[in-house]
VEXDOTI-475314 format. One line per 5 residues: for each residue z negated, x, y negated of N, C-alpha, C. Coordinates in steps of 0.001 Angstrom, whole numbers. Atoms other than C-alpha are relative to their C-alpha. Layout:
REM residues N
Z:X:Y:Z:X:Y:Z:X:Y  ...
REM end
This chain:
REM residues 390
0:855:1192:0:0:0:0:890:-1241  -427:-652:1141:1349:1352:-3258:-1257:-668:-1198  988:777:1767:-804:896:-7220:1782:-213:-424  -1216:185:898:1658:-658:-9002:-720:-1345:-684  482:933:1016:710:-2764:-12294:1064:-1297:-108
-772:608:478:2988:-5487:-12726:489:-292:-1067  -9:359:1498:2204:-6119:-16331:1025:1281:-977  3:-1381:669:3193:-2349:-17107:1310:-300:-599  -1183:317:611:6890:-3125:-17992:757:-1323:-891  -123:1550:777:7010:-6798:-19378:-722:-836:-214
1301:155:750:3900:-7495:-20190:-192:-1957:893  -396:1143:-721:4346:-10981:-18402:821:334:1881  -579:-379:-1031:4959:-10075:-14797:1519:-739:947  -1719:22:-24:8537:-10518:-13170:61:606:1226  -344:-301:-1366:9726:-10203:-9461:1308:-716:468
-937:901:-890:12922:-11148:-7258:-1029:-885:1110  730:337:-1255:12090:-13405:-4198:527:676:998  -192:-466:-1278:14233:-11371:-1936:1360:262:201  -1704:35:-405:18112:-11742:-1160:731:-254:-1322  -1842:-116:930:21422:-11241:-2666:452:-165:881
-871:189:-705:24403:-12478:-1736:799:1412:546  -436:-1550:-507:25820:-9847:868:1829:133:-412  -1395:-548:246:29434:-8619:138:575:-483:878  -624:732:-1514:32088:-10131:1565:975:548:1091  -179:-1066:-1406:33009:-7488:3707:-770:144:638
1458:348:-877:29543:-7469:4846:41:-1150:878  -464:1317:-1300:30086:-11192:5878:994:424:1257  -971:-73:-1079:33224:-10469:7825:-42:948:962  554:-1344:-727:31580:-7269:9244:-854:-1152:1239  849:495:-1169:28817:-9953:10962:597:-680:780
-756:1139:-978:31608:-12673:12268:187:1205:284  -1007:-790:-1026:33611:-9593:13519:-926:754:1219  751:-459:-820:30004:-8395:15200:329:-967:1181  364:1000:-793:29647:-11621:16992:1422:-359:590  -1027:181:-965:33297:-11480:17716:325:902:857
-341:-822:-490:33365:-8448:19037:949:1028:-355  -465:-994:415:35850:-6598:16905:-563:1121:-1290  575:-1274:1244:33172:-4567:14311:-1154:260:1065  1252:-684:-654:30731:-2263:16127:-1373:-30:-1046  1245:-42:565:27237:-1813:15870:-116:974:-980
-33:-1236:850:27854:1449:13920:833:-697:-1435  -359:780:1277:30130:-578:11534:-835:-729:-584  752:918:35:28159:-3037:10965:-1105:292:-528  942:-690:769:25453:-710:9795:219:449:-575  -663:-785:1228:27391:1440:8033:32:-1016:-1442
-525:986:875:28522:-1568:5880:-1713:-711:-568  1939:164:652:24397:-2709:5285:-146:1205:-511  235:-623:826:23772:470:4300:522:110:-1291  -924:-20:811:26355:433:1954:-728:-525:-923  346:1387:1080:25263:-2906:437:-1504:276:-687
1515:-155:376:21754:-1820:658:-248:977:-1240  -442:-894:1049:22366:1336:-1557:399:-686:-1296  -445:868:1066:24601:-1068:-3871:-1254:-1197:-587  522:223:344:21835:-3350:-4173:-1052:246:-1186  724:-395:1104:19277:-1104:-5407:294:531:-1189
-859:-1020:917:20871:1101:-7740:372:-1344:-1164  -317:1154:637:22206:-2665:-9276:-1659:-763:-425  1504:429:460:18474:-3889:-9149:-338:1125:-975  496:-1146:1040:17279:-1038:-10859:336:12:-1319  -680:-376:1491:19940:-763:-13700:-801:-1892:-643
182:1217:313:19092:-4859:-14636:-1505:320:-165  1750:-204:818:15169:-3144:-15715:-932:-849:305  749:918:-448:13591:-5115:-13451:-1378:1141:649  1232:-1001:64:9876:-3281:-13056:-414:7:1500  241:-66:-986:9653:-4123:-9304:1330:-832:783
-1187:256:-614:13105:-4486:-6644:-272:-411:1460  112:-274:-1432:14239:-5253:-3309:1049:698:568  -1296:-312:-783:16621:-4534:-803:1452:-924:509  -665:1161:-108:18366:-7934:-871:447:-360:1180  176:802:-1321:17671:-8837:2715:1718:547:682
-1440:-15:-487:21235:-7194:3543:414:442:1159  -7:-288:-1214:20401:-5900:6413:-217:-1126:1388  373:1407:-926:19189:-9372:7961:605:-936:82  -705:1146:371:20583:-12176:9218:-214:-1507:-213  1161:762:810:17897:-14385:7641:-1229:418:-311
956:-252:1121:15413:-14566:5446:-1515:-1087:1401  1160:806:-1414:13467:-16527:9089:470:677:770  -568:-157:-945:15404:-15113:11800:-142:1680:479  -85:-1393:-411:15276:-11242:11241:-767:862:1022  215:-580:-1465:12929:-10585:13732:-81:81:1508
-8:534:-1587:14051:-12179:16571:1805:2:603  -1377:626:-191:17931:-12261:16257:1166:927:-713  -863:-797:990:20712:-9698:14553:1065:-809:-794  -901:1096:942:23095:-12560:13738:-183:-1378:198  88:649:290:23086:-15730:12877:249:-981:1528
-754:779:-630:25529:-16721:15766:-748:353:1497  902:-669:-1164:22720:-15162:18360:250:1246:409  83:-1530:-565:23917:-11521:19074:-1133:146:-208  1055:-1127:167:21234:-9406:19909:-1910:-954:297  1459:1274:-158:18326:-12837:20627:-732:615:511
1464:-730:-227:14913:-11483:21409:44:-967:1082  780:1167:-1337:13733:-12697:25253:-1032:-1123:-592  1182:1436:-405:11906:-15727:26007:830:-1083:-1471  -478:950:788:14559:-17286:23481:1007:-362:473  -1458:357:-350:17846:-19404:23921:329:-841:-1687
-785:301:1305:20020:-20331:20656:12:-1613:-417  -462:1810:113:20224:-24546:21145:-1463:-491:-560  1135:743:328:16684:-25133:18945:327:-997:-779  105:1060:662:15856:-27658:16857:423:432:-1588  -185:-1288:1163:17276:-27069:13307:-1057:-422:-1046
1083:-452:1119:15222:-25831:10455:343:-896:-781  -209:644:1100:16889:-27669:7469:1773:-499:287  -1192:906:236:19751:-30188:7120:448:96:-1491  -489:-606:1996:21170:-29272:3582:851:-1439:-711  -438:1492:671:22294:-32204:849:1397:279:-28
-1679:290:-410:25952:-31296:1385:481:158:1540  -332:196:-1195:25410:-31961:5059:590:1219:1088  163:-1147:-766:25438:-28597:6601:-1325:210:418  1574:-291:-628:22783:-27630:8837:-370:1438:429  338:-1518:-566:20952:-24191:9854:-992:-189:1193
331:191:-1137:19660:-24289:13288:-1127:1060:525  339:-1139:-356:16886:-22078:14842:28:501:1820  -494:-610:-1710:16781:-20477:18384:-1259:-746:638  646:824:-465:14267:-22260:20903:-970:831:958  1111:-793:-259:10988:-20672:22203:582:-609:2060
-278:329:-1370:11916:-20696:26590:-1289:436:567  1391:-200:-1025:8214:-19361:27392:-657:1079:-909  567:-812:988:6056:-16425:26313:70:1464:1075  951:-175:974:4690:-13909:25446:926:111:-1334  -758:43:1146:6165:-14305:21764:-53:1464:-745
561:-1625:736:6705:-10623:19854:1608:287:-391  -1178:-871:1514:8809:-9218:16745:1069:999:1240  -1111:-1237:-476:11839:-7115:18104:274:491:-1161  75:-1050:949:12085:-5958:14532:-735:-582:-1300  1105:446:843:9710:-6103:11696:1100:354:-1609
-854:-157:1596:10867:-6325:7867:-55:1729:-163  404:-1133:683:9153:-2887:7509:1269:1359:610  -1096:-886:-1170:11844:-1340:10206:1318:115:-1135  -1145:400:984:14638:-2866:7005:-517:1005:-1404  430:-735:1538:12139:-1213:3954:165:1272:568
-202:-1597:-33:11600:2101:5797:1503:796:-180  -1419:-347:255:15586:2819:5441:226:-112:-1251  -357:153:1721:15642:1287:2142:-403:809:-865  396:-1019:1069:13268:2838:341:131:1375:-333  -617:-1227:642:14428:6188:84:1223:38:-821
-904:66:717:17175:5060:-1969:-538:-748:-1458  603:489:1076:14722:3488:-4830:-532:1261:-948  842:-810:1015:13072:5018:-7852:-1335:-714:-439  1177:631:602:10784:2048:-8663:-351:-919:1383  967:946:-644:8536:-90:-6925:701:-642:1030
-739:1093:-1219:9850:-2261:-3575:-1293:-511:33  436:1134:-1272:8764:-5691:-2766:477:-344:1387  -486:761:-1531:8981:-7074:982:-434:-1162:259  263:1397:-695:9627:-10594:1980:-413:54:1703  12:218:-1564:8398:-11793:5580:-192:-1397:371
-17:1612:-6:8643:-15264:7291:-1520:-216:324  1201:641:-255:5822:-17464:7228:-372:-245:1865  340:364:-949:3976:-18214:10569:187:-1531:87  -434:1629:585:4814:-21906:9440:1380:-19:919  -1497:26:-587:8392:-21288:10048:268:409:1320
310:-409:-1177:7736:-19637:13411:-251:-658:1088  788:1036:-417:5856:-22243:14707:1256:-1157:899  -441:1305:-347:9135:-24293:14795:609:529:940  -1091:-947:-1380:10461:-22187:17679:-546:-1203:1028  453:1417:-1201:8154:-24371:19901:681:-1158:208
-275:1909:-238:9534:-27654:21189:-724:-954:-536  823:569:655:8372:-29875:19059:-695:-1408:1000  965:332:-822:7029:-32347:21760:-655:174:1378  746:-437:-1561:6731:-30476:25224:-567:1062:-414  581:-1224:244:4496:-28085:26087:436:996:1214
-892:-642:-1236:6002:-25047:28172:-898:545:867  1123:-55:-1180:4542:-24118:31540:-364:1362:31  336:-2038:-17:2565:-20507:31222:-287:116:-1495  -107:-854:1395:2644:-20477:27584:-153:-1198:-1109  269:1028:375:737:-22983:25325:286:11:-1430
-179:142:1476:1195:-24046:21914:-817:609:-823  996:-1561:621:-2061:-22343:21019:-44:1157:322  -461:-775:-111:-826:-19556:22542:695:1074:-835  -1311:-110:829:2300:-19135:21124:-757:243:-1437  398:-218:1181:752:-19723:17604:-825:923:-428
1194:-1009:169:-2059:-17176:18026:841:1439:-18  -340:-1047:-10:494:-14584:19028:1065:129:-1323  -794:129:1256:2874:-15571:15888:-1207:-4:-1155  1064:-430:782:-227:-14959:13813:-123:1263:-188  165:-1267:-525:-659:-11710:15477:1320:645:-768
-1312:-499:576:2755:-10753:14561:201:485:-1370  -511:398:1383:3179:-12221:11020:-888:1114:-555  957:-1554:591:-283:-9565:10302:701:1168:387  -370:-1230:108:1304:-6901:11576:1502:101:-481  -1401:-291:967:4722:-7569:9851:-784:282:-1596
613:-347:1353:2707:-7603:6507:-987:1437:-184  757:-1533:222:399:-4523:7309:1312:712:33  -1142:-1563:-41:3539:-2402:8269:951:-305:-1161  -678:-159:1385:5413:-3605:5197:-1065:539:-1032  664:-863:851:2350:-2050:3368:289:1153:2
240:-936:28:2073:585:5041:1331:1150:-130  -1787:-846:164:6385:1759:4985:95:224:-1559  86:-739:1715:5318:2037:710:503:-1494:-552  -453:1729:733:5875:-2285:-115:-1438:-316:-1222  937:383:1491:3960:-2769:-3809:-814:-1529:251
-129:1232:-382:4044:-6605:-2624:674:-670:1014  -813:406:-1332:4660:-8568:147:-254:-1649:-542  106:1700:104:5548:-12499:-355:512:-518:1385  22:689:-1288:5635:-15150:2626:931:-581:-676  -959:793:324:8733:-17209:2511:-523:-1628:1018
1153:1210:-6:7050:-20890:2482:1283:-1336:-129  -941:988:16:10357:-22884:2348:-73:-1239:844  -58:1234:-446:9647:-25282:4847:-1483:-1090:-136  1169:657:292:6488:-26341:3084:699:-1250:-865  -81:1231:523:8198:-28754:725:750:-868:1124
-734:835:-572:10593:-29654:3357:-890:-919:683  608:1037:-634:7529:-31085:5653:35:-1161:-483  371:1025:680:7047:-33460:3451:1242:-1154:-127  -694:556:198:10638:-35094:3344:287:-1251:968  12:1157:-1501:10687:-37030:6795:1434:-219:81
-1326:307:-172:14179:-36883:7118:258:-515:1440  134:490:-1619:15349:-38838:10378:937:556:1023  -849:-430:-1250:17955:-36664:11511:-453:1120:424  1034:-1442:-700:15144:-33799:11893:-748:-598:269  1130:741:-584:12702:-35061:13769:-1188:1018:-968
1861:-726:-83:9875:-32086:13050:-594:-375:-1481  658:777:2061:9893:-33462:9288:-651:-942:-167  792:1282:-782:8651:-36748:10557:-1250:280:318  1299:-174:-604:5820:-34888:11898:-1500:29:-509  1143:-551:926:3418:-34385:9176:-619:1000:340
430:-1486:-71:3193:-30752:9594:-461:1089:-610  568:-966:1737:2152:-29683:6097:-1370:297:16  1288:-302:-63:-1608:-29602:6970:217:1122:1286  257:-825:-947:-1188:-27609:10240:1107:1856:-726  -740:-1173:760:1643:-25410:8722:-1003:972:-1384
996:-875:1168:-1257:-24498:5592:-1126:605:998  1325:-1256:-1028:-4019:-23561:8273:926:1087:801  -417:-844:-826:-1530:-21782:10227:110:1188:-797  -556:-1017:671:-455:-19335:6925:-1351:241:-267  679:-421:-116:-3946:-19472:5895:-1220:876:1084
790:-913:-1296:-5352:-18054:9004:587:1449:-163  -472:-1626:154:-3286:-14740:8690:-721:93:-1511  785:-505:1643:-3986:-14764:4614:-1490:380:-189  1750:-543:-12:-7674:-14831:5424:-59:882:898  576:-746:-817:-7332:-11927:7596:76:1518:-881
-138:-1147:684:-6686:-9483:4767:-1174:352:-1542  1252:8:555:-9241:-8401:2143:661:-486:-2072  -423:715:1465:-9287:-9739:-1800:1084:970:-575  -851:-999:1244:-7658:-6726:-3141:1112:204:835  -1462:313:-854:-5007:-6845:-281:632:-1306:-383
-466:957:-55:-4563:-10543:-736:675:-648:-1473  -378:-202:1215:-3988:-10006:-4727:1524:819:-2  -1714:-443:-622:-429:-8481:-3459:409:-931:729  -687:868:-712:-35:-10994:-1301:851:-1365:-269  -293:1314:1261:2631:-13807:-2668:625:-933:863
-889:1379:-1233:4028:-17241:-996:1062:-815:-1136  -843:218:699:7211:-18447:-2093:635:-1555:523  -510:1025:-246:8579:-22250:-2217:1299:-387:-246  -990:366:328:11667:-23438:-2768:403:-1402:909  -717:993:-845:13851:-26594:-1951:1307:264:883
-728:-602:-856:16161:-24539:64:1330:834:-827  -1098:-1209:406:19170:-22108:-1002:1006:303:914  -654:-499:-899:22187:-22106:1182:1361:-451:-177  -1451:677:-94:25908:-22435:748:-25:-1016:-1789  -40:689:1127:24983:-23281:-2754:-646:-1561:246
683:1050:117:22902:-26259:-1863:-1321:36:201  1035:-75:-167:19372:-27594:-1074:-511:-713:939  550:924:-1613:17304:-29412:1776:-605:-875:-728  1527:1096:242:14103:-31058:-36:-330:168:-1720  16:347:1342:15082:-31183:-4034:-963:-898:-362
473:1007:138:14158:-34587:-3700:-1300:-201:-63  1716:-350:-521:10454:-33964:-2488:-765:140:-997  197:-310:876:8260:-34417:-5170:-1003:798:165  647:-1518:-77:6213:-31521:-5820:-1717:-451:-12  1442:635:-86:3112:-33357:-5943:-429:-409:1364
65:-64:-1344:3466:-34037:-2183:-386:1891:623  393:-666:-629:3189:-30488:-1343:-1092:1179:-1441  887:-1508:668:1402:-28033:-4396:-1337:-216:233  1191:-65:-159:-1881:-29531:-4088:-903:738:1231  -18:-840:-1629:-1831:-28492:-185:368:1521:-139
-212:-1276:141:17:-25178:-1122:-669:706:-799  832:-1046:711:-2659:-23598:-3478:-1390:5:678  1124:-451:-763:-5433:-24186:-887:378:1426:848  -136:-1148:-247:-3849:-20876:308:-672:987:-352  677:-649:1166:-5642:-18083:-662:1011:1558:-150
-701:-1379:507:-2781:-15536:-1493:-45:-16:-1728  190:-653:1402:-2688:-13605:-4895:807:-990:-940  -691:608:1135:38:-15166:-6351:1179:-1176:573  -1053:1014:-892:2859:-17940:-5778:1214:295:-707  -1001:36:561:6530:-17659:-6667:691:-1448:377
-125:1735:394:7783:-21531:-7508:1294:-6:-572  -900:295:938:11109:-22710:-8020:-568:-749:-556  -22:1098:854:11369:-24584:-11151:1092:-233:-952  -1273:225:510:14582:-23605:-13029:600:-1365:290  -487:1358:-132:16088:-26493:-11453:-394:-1577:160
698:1961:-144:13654:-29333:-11376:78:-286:-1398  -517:696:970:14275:-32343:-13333:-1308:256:-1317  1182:103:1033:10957:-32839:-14878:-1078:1584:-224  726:-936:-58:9471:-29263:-15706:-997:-77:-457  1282:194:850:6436:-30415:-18014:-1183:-149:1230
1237:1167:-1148:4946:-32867:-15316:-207:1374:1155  169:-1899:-917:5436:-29083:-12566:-803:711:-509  614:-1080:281:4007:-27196:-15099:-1755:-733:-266  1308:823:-41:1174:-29679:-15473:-775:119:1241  -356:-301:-1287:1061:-29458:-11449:-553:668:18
510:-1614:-179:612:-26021:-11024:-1505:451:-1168  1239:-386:217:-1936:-25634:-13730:-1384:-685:135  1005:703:-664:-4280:-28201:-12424:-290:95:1347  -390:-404:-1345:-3669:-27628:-8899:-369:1977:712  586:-1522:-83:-3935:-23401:-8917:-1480:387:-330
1194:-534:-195:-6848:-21573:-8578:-637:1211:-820  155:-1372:313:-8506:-18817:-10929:-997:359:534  1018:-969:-680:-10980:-18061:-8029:922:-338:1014  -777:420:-1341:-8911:-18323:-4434:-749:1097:713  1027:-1309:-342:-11788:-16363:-2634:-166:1161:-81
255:-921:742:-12264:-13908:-5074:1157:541:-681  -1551:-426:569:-8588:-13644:-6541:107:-1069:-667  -709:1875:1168:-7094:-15969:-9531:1321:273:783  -1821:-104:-838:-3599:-17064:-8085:532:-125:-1391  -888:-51:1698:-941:-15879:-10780:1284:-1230:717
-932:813:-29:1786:-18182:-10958:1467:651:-462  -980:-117:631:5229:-17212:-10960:911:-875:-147  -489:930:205:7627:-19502:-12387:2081:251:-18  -1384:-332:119:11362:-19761:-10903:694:-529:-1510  -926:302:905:13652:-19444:-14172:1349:315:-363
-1850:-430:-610:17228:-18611:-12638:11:-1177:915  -576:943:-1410:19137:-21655:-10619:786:1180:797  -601:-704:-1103:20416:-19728:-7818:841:-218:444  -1034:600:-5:23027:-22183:-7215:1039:-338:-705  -1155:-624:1240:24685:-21756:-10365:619:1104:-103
-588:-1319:385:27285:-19399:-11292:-471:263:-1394  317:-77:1590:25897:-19965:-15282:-970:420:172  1294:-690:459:23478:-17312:-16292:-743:-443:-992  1010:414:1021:20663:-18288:-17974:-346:610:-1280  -142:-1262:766:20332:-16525:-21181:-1712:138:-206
1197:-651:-68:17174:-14461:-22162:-603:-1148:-785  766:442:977:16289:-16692:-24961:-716:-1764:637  858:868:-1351:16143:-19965:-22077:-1096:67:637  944:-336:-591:14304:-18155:-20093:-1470:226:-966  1546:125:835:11678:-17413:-22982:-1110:-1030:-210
226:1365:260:11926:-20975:-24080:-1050:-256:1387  677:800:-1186:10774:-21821:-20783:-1480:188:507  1460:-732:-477:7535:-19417:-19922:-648:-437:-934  810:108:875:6465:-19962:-23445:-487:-1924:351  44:2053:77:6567:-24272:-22847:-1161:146:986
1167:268:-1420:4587:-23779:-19193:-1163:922:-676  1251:-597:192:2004:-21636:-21139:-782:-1110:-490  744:902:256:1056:-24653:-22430:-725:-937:577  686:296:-1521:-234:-25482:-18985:-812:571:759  414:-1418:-350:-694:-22367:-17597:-758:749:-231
662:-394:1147:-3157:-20556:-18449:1305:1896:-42  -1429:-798:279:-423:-17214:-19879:-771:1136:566  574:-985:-167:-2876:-14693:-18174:11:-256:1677  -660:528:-1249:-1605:-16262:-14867:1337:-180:98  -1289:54:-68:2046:-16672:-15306:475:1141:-158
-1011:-1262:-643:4614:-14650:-13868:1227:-1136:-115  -1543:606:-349:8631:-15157:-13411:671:101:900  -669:-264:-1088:11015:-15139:-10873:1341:-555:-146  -933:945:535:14105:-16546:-9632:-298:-1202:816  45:1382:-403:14476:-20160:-8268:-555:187:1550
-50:-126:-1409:14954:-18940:-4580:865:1389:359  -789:-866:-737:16514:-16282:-2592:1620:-484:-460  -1243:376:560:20350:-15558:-4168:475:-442:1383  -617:251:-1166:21494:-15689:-269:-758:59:1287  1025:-190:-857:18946:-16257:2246:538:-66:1649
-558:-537:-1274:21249:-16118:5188:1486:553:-139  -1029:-883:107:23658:-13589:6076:1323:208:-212  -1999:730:179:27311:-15598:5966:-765:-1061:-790  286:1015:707:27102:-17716:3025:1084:269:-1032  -1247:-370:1239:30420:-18312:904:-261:76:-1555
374:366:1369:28615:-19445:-2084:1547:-617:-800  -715:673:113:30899:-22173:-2595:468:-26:-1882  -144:10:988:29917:-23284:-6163:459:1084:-1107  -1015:-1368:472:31414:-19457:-7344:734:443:221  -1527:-661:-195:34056:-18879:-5683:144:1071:765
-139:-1105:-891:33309:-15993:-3650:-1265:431:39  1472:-400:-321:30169:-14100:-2259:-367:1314:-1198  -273:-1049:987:31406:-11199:-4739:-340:-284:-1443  10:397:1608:31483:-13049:-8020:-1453:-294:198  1578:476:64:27996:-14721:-6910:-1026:1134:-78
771:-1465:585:26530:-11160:-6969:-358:604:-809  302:142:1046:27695:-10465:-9736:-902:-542:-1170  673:965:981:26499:-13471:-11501:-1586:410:32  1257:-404:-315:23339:-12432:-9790:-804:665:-592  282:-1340:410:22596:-9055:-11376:-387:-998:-1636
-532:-63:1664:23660:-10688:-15116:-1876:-1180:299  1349:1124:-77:20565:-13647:-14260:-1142:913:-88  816:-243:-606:18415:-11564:-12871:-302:1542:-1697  199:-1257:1212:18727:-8502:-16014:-227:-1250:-1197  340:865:832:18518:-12139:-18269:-1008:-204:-77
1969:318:92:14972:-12881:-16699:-725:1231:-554  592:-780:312:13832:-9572:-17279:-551:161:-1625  163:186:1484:14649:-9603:-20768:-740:-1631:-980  494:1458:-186:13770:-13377:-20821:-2061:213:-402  1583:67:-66:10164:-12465:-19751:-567:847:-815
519:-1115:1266:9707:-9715:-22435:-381:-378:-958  -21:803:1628:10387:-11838:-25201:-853:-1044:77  1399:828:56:8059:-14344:-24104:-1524:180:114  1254:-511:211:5189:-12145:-23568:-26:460:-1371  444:-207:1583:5447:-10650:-27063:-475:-1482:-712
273:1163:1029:5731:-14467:-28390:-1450:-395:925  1523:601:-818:2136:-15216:-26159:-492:1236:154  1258:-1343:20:619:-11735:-26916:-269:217:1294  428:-282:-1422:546:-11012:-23279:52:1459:-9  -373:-1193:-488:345:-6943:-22558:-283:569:1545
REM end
C-alpha cells in the first residue's frame, strides 16, 4: 500500500473508475483469439500496447491518480475466471450457459459463466494485470476488483449443487475477493475500488432476469461488507465501491432504479469512499440530497468521501471544465465539500468488445475519453478554489 494524498493535486479529490475503451485492433485481436486466428502472444502483445497507450494518455490529461484501463481484461466481473468474453481460457468447476448479469435498455444482454461445483478460486487476480502495468506509470495507480456481490451470481440461483454449498461457495468468494484486494495493495495500488454495479440493478425486478426478482440487495451488502470489515480503518479509507446503472455498448441496465431504493443500503458499507454516477441522472439536487443524508462521517472510524460521477460515459460530448465545476460546487450544497470527490459516471468500457455505438468507433470513444476525463480534472480544480477546498 502506497501514501498518496489525494487532495495534493486538485485540492478536491478526482479518480477514474477503471476502463477505457480498448482499441479496435485490440477488439479484433480478442474475436480472432476466440477464433483461433490471433495467438496468445498476439493478443498480449496488442494489451500491452494499449496498456502503455493508456497510461502515458492518463497521465498527460493531469489526472493526480491513473489506471490501466482494464485492457488487459475481458471484464470489469469476469477477469478472474475467464480470458474472453466468448469463454476461452474458463477457470474449472465453470461452464459458459449462466444466468445473465444485466439485460441492457437497448436489449442486449451480458451473460455470466455458471458455478458446476467447487472449490471456487481466482485463476488470475487484478494484481497479476497492475504488476505489468505499473512499471510503465510515473504517478499513482488505482485498482478496480469485482465485488463478492457479483460473484455470488455464479451460483444457480435456485439449486443447491451436490458437494459444494451456497455457504460454501460464498465463504470461499470472500476469501478470494480479500486476497484480490490485499495483492492489489501489495503490487504498489494507492486505491482499490469494488465494482458495485449490480447493487442498483437488484433493485429493478426485471422479469426476464429472474435473480433481480430476488431481493438480493440486503444479502449482496452483508456479503461486500463481510470482506470490507476484514481490513483495518486506515486500510478501509483506500478502500472505494463504485455504482453505476450499467455502461455497455453505450447503454444502461437500471437508469430507471431510483436511487433511493439502493443508497440508503449502499452506505451501510463501511468502505472509505464511494464513486456515484450522477452526470447522467435526471434529478441531481434530490441525489445530491441522497447522498448527503444517507453517507456517513463516521463508517467505523472513517468519514465516507463521496465521489460524484461528472462525465456521461455514453456520450461522445465532453463535458466542459466549467460544467463540471458548476456541478461539484451545486452538490456542495449537500455535501458536506470536505467529503466530495469526482469521477466519471462509470467505466468508459467495462467489457472487452464493445463498439461504442453512440461514437462511431471504439477509437473516437477513446479519444473523447481522454478530452472528458482532462475536462474533470480541470473541472475539479476550479471548483475547489471556488469552495476553498486545499
Amino acid at each position: 500500500m502506497t501514501d498518496y494524498d489525494p487532495r495534493t493535486a486538485t485540492g478536491i479529490p478526482t479518480e477514474p473508475v477503471g476502463s477505457l475503451p480498448r482499441p479496435a485492433k485490440l477488439q479484433e485481436a480478442y474475436a480472432g483469439y476466440d477464433a483461433g486466428t490471433t495467438s496468445k502472444e498476439e493478443l498480449e502483445a496488442l494489451q500491452e500496447e494499449a496498456v502503455k497507450d493508456s497510461i502515458e494518455r492518463g497521465e498527460a490529461t493531469g489526472q493526480p491518480i491513473i489506471s490501466d484501463g482494464e485492457q488487459r481484461w475481458s471484464s470489469f466481473a469476469t477477469y478472474p475466471i475467464t480470458t474472453t468474453l466468448a469463454g476461452t481460457g474458463l477457470a474449472p468447476n465453470l461452464a459458459g450457459d449462466g444466468q445473465f448479469f444485466a439485460i441492457f435498455a437497448d436489449g442486449h444482454g451480458r451473460q455470466l459463466p455458471r458455478l458446476t461445483g467447487g472449490p471456487f478460486k481466482y485463476q488470475e487476480y487484478a494484481a497479476d494485470s497492475l504488476k505489468k502495468s505499473i512499471v510503465h506509470a510515473s504517478k499513482p495507480m488505482k485498482q478496480a476488483v469485482i465485488a463478492p456481490s457479483m460473484l455470488a451470481l455464479l451460483y444457480p440461483l435456485k439449486d443447491e449443487l451436490p458437494d459444494y454449498s451456497r455457504e460454501q461457495f460464498e465463504e470461499d468468494v470472500c476469501n478470494e475477493t480479500e486476497k484480490d484486494i490485499r495483492a492489489a495493495f501489495d503490487a504498489g495500488a494507492a486505491r482499490v475500488s469494488i465494482d458495485f454495479t449490480e447493487g442498483r440493478l437488484a433493485t429493478r425486478k426485471d422479469p426476464r432476469n429472474p435473480w433481480t426478482g430476488a431481493d438480493l440487495l440486503p444479502h449482496f451488502i452483508e456479503l461486500n461488507n463481510r470482506v470490507i470489515d476484514r481490513f483495518s480503518p486506515e486500510e478501509r479509507a483506500k478502500i472505494g465501491v463504485h455504482t453505476c446503472p450499467g455502461g455497455d455498448r453505450d447503454s444502461v441496465h437500471s437508469a430507471d432504479v431510483d436511487y433511493n431504493d439502493l443508497l440508503p443500503s449502499m452506505f451501510s458499507l463501511n468502505a472509505g469512499y464511494f464513486l456515484i454516477q450522477m452526470a447522467s441522472e435526471r434529478d441531481r439536487e434530490r441525489v445530491h440530497k441522497l447522498i448527503g443524508q444517507h453517507s456517513r462521517d463516521d463508517a467505523n472510524g472513517i468519514p465516507q468521501m463521496c465521489y460524484l460521477g461528472v462525465c456521461v460515459t455514453q456520450s461522445p460530448r465532453p463535458e466542459s471544465a466549467q460544467e463540471i465545476c458548476d456541478h461539484l460546487v451545486k452538490a456542495a450544497n449537500h455535501i458536506p465539500k470536505e467529503r466530495l470527490g469526482s469521477t466519471d459516471d462509470c467505466g468508459y468500457s467495462p467489457f472487452s468488445i464493445d463498439e461504442k455505438p453512440n461514437h462511431g468507433s471504439p477509437d473516437y470513444a477513446r479519444d473523447i475519453a481522454f478530452q472528458k476525463i482532462e475536462n474533470r480534472v480541470k473541472g475539479t480544480q476550479m471548483a475547489a478554489e471556488q469552495l476553498g477546498v486545499s
